[in-house]
Backbone and ligand atoms as CSV (ligand in chain L), in Angstrom:
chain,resi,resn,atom,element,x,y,z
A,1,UNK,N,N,20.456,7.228,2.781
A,1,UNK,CA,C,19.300,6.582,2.170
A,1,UNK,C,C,18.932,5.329,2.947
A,2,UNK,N,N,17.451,5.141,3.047
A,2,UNK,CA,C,17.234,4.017,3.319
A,2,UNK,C,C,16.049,3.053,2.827
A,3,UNK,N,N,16.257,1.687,2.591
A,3,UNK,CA,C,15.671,1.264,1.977
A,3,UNK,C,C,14.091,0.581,2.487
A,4,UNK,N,N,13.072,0.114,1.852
A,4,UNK,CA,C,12.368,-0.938,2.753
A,4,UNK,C,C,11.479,-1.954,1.760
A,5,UNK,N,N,10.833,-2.335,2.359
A,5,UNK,CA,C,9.840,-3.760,1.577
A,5,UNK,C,C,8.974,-4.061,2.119
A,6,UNK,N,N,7.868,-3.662,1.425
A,6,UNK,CA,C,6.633,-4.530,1.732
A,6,UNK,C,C,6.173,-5.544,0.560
A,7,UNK,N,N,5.134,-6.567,1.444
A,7,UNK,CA,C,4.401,-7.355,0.979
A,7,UNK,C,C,3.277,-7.664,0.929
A,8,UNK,N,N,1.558,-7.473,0.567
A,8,UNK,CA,C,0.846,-7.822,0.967
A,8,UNK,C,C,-0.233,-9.123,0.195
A,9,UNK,N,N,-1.273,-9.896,0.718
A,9,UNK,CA,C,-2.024,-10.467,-0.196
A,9,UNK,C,C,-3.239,-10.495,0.503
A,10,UNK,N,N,-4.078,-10.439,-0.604
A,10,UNK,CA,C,-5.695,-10.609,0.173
A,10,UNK,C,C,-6.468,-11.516,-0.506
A,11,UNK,N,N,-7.692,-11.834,0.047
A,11,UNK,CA,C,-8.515,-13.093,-0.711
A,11,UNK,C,C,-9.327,-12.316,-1.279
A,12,UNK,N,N,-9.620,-13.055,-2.375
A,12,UNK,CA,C,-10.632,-12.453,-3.252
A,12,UNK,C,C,-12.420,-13.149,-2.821
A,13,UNK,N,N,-13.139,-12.087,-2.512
A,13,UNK,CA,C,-14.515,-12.627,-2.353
A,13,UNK,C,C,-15.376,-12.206,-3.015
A,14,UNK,N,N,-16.549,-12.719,-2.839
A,14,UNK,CA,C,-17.949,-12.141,-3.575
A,14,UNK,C,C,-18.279,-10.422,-2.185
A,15,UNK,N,N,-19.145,-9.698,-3.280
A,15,UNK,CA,C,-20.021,-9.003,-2.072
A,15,UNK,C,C,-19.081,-7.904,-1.340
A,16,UNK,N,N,-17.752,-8.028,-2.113
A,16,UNK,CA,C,-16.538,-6.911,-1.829
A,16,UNK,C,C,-15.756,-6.195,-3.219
A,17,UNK,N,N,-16.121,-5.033,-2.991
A,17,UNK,CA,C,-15.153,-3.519,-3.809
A,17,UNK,C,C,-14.108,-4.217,-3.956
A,18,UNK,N,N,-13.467,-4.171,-5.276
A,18,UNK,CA,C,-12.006,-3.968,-5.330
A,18,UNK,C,C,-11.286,-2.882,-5.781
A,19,UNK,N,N,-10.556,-2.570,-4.697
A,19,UNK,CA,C,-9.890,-1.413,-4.758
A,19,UNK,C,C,-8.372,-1.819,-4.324
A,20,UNK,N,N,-7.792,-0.909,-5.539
A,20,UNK,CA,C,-6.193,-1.221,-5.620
A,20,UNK,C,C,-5.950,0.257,-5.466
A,21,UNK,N,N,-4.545,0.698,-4.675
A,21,UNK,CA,C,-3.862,2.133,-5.022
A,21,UNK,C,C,-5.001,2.562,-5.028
A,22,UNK,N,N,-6.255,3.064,-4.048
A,22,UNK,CA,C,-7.473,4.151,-4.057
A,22,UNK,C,C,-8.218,3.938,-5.354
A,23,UNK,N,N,-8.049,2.436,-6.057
A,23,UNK,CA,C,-8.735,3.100,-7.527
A,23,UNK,C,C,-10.068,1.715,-7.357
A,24,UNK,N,N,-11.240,2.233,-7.048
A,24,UNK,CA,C,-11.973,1.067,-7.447
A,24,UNK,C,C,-12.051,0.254,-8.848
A,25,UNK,N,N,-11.843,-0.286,-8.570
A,25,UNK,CA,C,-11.866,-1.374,-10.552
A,25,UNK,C,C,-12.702,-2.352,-10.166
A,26,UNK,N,N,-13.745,-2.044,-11.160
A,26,UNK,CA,C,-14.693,-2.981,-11.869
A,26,UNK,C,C,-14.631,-4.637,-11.712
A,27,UNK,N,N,-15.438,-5.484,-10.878
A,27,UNK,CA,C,-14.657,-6.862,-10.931
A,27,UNK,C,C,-16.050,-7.428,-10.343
A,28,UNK,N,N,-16.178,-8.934,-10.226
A,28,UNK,CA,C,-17.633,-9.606,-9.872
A,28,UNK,C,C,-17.080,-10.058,-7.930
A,29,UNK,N,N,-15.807,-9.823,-8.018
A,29,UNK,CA,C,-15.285,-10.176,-6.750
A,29,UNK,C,C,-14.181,-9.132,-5.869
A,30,UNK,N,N,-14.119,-8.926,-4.871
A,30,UNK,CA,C,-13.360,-7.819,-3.731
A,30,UNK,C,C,-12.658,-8.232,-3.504
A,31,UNK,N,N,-11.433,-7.788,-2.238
A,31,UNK,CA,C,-10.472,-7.891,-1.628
A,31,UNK,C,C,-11.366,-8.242,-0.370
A,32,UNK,N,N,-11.414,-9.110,0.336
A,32,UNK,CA,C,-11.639,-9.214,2.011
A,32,UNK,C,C,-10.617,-8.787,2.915
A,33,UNK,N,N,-10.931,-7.795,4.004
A,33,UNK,CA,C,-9.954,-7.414,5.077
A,33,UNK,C,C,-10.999,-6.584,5.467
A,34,UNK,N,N,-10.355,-6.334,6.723
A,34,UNK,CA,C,-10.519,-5.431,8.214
A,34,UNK,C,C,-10.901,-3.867,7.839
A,35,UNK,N,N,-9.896,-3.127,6.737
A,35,UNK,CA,C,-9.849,-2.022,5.965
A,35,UNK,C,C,-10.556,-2.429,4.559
A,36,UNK,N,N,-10.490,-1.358,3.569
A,36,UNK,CA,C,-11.005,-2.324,1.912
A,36,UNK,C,C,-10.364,-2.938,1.723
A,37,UNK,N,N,-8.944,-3.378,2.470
A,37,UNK,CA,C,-8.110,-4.970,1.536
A,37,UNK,C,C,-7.399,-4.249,0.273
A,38,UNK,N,N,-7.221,-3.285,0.461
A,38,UNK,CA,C,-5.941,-2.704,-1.055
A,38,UNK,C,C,-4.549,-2.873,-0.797
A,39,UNK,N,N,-4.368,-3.920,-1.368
A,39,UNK,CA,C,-2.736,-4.981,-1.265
A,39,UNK,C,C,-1.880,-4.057,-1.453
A,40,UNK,N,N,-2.266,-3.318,-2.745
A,40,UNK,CA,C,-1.067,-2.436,-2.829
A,40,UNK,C,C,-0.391,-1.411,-1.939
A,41,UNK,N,N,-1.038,-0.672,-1.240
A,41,UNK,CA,C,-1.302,0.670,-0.633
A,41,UNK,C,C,-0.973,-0.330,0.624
A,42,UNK,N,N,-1.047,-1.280,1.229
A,42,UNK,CA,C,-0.492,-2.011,2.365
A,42,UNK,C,C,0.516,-2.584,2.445
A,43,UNK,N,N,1.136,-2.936,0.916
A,43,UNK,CA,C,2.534,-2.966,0.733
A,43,UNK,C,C,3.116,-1.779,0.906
A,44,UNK,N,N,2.890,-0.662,0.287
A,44,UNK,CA,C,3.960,0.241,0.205
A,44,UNK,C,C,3.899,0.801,1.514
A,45,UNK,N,N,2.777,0.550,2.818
A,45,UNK,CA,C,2.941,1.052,4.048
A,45,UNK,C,C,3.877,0.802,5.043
A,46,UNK,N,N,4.111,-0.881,4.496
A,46,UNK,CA,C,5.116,-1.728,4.961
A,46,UNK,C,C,6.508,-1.169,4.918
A,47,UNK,N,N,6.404,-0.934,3.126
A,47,UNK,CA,C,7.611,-0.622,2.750
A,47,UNK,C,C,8.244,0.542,3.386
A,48,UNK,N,N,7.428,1.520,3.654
A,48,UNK,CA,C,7.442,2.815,4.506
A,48,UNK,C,C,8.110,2.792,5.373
A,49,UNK,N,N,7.250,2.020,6.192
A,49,UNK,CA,C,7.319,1.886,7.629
A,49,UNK,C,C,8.717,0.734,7.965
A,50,UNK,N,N,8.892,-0.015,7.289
A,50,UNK,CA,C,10.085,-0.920,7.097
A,50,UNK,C,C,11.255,0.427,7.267
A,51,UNK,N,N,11.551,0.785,5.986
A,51,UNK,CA,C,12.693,1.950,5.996
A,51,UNK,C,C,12.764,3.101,6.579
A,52,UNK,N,N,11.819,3.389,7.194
A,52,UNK,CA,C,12.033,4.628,8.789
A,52,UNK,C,C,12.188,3.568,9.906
A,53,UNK,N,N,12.234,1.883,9.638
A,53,UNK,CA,C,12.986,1.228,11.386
A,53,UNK,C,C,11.507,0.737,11.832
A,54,UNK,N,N,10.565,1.408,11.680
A,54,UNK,CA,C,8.967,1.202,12.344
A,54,UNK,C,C,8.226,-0.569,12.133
A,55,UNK,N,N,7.811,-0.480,13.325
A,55,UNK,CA,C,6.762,-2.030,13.114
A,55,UNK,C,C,5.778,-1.614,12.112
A,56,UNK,N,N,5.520,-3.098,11.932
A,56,UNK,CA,C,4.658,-3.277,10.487
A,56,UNK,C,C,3.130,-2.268,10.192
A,57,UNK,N,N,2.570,-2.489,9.205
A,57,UNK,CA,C,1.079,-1.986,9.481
A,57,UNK,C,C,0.376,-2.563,10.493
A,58,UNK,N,N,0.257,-3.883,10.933
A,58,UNK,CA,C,-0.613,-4.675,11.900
A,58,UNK,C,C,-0.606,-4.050,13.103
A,59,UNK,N,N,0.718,-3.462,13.281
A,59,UNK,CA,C,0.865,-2.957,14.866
A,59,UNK,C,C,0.533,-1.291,14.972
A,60,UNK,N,N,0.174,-0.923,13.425
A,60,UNK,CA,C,-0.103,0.939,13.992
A,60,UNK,C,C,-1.473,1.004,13.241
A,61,UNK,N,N,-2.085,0.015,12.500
A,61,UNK,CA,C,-3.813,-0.260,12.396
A,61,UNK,C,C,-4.539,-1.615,12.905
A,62,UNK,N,N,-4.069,-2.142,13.857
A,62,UNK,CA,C,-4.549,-3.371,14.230
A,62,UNK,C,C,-5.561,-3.519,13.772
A,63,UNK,N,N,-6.078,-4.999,13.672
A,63,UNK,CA,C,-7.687,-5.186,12.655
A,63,UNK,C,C,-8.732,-5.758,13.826
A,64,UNK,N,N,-7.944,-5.587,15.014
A,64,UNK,CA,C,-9.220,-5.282,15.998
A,64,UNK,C,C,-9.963,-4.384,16.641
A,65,UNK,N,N,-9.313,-2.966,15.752
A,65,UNK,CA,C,-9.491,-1.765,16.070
A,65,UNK,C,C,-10.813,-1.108,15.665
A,66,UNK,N,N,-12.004,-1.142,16.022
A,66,UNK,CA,C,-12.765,-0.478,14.991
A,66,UNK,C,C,-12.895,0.613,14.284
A,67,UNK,N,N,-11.990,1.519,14.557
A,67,UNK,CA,C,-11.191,2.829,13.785
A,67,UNK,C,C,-11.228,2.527,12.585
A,68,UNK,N,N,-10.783,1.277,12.105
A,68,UNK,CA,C,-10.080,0.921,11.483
A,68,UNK,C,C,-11.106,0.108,10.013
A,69,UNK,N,N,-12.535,-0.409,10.353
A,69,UNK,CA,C,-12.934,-1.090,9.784
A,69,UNK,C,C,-13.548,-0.617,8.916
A,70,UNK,N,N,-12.878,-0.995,7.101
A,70,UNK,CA,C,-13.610,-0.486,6.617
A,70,UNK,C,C,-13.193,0.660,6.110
A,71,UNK,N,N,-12.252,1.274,6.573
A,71,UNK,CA,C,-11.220,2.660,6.495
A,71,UNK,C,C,-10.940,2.474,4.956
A,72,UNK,N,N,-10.915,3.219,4.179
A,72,UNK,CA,C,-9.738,3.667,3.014
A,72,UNK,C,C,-8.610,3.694,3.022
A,73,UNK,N,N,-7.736,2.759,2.789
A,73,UNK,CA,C,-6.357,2.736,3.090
A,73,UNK,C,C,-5.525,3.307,2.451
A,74,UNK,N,N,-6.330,4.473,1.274
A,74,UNK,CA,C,-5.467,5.694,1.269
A,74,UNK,C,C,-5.625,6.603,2.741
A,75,UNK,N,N,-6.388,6.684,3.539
A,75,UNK,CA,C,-6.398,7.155,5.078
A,75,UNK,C,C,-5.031,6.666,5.912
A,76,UNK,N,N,-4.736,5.155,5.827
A,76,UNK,CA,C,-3.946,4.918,6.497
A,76,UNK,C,C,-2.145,5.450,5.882
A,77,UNK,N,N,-2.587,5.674,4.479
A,77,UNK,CA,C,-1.117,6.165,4.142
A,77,UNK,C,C,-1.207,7.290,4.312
A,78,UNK,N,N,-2.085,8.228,4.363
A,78,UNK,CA,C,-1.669,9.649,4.752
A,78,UNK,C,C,-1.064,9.527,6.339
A,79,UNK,N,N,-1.397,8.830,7.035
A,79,UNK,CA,C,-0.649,8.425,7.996
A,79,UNK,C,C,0.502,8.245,8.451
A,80,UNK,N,N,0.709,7.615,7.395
A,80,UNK,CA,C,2.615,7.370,7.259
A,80,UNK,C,C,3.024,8.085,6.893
A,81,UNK,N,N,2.384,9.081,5.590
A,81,UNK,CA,C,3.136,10.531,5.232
A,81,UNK,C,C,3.665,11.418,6.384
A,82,UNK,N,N,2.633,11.230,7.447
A,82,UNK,CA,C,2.654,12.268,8.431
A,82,UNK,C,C,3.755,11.515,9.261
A,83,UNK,N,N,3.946,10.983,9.389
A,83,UNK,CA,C,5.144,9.814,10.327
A,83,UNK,C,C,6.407,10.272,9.413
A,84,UNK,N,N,6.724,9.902,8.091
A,84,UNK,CA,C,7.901,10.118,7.398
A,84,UNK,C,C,7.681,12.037,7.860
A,85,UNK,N,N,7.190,12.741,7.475
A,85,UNK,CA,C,7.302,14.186,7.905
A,85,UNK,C,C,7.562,14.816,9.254
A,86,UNK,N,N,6.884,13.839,9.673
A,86,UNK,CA,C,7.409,14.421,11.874
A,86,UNK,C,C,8.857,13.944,12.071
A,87,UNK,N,N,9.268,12.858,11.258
A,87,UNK,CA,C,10.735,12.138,11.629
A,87,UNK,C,C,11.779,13.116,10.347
A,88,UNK,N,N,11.337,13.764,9.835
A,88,UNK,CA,C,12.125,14.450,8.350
A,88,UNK,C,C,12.812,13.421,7.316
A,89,UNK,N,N,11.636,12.638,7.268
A,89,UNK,CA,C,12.030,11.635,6.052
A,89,UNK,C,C,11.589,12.266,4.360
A,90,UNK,N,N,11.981,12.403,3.452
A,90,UNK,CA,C,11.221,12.366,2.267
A,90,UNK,C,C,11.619,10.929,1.238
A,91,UNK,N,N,10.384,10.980,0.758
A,91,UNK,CA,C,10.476,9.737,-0.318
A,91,UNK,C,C,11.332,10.319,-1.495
A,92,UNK,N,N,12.579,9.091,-1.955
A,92,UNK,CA,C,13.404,9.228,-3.196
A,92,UNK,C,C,12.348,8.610,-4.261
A,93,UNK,N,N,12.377,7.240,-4.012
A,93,UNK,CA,C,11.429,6.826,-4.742
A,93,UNK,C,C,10.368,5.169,-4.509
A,94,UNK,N,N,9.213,5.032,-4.696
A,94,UNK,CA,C,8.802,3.892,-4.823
A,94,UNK,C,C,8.736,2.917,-6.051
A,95,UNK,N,N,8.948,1.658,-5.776
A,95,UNK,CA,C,8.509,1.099,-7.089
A,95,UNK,C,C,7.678,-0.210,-6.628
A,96,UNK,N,N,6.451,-0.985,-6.840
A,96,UNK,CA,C,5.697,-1.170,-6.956
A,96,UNK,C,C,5.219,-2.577,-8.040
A,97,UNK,N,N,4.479,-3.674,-7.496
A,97,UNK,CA,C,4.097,-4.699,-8.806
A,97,UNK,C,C,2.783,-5.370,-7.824
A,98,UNK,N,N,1.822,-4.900,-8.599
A,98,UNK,CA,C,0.137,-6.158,-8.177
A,98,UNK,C,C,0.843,-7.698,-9.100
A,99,UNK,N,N,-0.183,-8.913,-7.929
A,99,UNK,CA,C,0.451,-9.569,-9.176
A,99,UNK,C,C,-1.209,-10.400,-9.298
A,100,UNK,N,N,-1.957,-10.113,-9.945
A,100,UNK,CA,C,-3.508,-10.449,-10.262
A,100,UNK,C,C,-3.496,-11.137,-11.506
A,101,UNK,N,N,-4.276,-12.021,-11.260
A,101,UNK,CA,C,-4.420,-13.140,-12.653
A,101,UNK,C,C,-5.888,-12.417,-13.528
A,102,UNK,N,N,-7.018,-11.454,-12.808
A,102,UNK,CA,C,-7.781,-10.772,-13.415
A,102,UNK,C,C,-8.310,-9.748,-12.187
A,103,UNK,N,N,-8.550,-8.672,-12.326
A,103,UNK,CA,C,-8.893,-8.481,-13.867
A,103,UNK,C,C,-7.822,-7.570,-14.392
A,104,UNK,N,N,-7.554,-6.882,-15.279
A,104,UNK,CA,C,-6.826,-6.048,-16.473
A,104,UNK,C,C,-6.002,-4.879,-15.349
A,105,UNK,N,N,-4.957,-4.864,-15.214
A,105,UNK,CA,C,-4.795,-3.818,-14.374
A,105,UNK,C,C,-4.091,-2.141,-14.874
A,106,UNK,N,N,-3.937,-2.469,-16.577
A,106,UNK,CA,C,-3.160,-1.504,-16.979
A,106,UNK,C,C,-3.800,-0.129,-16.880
A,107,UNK,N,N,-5.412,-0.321,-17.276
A,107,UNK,CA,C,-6.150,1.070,-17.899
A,107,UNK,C,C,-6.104,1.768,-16.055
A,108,UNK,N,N,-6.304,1.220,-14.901
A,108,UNK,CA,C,-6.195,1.999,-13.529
A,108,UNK,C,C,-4.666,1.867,-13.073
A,109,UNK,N,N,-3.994,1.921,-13.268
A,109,UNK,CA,C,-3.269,2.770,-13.096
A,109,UNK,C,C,-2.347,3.668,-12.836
A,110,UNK,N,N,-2.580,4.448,-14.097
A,110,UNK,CA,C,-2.525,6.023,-14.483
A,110,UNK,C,C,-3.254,5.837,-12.944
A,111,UNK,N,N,-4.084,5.636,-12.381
A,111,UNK,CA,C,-5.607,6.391,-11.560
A,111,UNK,C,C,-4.867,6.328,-9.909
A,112,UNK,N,N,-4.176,4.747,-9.820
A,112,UNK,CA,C,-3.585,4.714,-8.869
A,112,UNK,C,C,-2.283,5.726,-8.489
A,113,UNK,N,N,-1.437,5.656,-9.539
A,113,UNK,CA,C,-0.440,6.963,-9.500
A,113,UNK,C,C,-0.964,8.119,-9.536
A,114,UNK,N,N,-1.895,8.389,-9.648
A,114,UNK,CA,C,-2.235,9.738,-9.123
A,114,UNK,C,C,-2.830,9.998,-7.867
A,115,UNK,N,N,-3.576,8.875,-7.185
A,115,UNK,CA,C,-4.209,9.057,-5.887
A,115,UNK,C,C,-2.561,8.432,-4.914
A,116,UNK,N,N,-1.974,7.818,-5.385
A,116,UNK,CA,C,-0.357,7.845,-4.374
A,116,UNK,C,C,0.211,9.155,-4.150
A,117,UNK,N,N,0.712,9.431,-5.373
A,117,UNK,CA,C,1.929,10.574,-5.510
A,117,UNK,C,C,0.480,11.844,-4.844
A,118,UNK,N,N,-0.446,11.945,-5.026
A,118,UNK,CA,C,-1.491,12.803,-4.331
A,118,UNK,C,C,-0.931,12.876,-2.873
A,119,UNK,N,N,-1.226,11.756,-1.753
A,119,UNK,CA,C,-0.688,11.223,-0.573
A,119,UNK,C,C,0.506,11.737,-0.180
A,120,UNK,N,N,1.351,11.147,-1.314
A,120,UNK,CA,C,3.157,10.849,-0.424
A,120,UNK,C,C,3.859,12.471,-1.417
A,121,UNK,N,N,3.138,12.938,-2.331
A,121,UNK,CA,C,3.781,13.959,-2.635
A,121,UNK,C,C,5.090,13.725,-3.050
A,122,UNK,N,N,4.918,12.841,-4.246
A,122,UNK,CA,C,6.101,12.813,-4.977
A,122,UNK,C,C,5.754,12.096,-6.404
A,123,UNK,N,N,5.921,12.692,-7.378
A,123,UNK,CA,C,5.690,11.686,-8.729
A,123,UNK,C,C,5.996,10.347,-8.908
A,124,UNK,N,N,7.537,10.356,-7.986
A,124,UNK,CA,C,8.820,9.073,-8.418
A,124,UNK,C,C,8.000,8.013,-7.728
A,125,UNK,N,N,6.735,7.044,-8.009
A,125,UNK,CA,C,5.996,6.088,-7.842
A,125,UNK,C,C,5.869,5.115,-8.802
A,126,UNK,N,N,6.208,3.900,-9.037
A,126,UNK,CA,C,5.971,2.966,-10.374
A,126,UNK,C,C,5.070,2.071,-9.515
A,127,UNK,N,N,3.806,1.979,-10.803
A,127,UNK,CA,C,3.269,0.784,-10.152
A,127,UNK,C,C,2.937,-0.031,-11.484
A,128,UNK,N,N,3.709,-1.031,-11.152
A,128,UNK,CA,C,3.242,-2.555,-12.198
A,128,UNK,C,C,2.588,-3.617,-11.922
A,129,UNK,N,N,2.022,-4.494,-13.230
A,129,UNK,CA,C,1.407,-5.287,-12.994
A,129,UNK,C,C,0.993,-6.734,-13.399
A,130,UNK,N,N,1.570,-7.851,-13.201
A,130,UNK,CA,C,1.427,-8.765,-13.603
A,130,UNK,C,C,0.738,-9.984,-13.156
A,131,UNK,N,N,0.423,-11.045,-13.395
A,131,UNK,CA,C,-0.526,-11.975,-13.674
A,131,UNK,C,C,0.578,-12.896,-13.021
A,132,UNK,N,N,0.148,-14.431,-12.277
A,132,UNK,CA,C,1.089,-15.562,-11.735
A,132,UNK,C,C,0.961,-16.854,-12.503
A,133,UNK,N,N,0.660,-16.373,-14.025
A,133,UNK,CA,C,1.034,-17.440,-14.996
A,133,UNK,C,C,0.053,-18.439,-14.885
A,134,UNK,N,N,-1.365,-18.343,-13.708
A,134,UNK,CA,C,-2.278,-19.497,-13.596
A,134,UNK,C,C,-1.609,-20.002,-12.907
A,135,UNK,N,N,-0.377,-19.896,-11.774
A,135,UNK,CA,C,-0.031,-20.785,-10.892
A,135,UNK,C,C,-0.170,-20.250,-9.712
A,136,UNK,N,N,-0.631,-21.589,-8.573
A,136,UNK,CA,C,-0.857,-21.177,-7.122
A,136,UNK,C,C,-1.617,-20.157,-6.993
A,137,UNK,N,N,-2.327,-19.460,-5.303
A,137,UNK,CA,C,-2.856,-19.390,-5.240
A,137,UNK,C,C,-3.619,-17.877,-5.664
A,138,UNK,N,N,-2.642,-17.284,-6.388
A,138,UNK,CA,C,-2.947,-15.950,-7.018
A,138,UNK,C,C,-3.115,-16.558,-8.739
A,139,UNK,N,N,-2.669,-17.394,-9.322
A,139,UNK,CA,C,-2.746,-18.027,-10.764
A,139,UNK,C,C,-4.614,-18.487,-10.898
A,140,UNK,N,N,-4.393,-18.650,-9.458
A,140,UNK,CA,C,-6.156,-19.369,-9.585
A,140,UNK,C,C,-7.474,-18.271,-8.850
A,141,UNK,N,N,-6.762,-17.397,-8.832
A,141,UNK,CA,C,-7.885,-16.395,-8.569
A,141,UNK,C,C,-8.390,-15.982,-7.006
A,142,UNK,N,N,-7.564,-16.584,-6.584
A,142,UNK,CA,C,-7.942,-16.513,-5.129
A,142,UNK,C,C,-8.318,-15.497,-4.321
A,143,UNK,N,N,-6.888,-14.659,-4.997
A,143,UNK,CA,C,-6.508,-13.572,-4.034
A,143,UNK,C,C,-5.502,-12.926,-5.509
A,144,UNK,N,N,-4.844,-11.391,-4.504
A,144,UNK,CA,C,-4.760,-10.292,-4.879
A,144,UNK,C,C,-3.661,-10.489,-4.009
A,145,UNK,N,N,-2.128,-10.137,-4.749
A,145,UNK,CA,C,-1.058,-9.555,-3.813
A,145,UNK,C,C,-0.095,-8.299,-4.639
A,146,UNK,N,N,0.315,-8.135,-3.309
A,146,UNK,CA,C,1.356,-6.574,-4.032
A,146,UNK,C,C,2.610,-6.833,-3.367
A,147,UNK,N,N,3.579,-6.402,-4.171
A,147,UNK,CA,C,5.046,-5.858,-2.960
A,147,UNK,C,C,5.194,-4.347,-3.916
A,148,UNK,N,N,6.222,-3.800,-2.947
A,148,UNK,CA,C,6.590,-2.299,-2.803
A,148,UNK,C,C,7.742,-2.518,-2.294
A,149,UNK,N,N,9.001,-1.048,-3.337
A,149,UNK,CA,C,10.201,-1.296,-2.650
A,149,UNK,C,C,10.241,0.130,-2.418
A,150,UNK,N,N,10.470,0.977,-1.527
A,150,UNK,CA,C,10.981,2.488,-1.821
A,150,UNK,C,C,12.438,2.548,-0.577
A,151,UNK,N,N,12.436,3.648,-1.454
A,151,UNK,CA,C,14.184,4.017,-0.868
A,151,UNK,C,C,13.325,5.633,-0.022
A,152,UNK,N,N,13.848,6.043,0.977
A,152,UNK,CA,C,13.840,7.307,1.833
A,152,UNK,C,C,15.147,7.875,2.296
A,153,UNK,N,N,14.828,8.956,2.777
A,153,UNK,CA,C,16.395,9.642,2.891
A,153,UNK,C,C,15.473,11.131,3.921
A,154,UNK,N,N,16.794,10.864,4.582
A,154,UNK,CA,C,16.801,12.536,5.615
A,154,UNK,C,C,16.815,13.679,4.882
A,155,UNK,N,N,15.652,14.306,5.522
A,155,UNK,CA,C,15.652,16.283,4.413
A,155,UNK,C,C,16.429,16.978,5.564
A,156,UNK,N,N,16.865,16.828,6.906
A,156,UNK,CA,C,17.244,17.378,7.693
A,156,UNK,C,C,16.669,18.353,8.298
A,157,UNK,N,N,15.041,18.311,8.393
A,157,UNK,CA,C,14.279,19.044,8.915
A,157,UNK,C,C,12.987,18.292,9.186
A,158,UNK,N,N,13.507,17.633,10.855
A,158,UNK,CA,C,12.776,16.641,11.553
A,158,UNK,C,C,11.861,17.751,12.358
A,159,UNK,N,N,10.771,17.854,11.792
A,159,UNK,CA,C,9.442,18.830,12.227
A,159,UNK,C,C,9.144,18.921,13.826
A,160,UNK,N,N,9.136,16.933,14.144
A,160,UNK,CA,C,8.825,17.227,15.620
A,160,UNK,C,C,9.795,15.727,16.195
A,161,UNK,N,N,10.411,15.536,17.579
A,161,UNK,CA,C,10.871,14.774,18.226
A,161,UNK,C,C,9.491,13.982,19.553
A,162,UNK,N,N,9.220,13.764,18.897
A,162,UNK,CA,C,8.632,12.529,19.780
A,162,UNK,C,C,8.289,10.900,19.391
A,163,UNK,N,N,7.973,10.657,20.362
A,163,UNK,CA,C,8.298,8.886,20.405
A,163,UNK,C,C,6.451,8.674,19.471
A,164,UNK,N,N,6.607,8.134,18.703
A,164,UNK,CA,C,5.174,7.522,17.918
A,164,UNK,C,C,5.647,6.194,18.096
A,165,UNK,N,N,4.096,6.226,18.146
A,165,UNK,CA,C,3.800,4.847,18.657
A,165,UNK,C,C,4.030,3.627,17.158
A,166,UNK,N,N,4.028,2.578,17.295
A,166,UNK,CA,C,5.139,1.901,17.423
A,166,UNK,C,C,5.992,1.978,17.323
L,1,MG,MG,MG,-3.359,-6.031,3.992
């Protein structure tokens, strides 16, 4: 088994979608980034990519890439699915926490666990969600952050041997 961790945070702006885990939710303000800025889904890429040994997201979607701008960053995790599958990794399990002072994150999701476990093909996904008590710079609305912990493990049927990039 192996373990990993991600972390992500984004600023909250006017004139931007917010989208968490593939789920747009309703809000007067977005995530700003390079991709839609979904903290969550960039944590758990981390986390991914952390526990197969791999460099971070920055180095296999750079945000000077124009591939990249604007992308659905459920796109970029099917990505990593395909990375954990060429190396014969399968996911044991993820677990998951937004930590947003607004808006409401319980009623999406149900919406987000289903557009993940869709992706990574596995139910064993928790995603929670809590608020920073009104302190610092997620308490005051700033921004939007996530971490992700998942554990992976060898199926012993490494599909293909080659070097991916990073
Ligand atoms: Mg990010």
């Amino acid at each position: 088994m192996r373990i990993g961790t991600g972390y992500d945070s984004h600023r909250l702006v006017e004139g931007r979608k917010l989208v968490l885990g593939g789920v747009e939710i309703p809000h007067d303000k977005g995530l700003l980034g390079h991709s839609d800025g979904d903290a969550l889904v960039h944590a758990i890429i981390d986390a991914l990519l952390g526990a197969m040994g791999r460099a971070d997201i920055g180095a296999h979607f750079p945000d000077t890439d124009l591939q990249y701008k604007g992308i659905s960053s459920i796109r970029l995790l099917e990505h990593v699915k395909k990375l954990l599958d060429e190396n014969g990794f399968e996911i044991a399990n993820i677990d998951s926490t937004i930590i947003a002072e607004s808006p409401k994150m319980a009623p999406h999701i149900p919406g987000m666990k289903k557009n993940l476990s869709a992706v990574l093909g596995t139910e064993n996904i928790a995603v929670k969600a809590k608020s920073n008590e009104k302190m610092g710079f997620l308490g005051r609305g700033e921004g939007i952050a996530a971490m992700a912990a998942c554990l992976i493990r060898k199926t012993g049927k490494q599909v293909v041997q080659r070097p991916v990039e990073p």
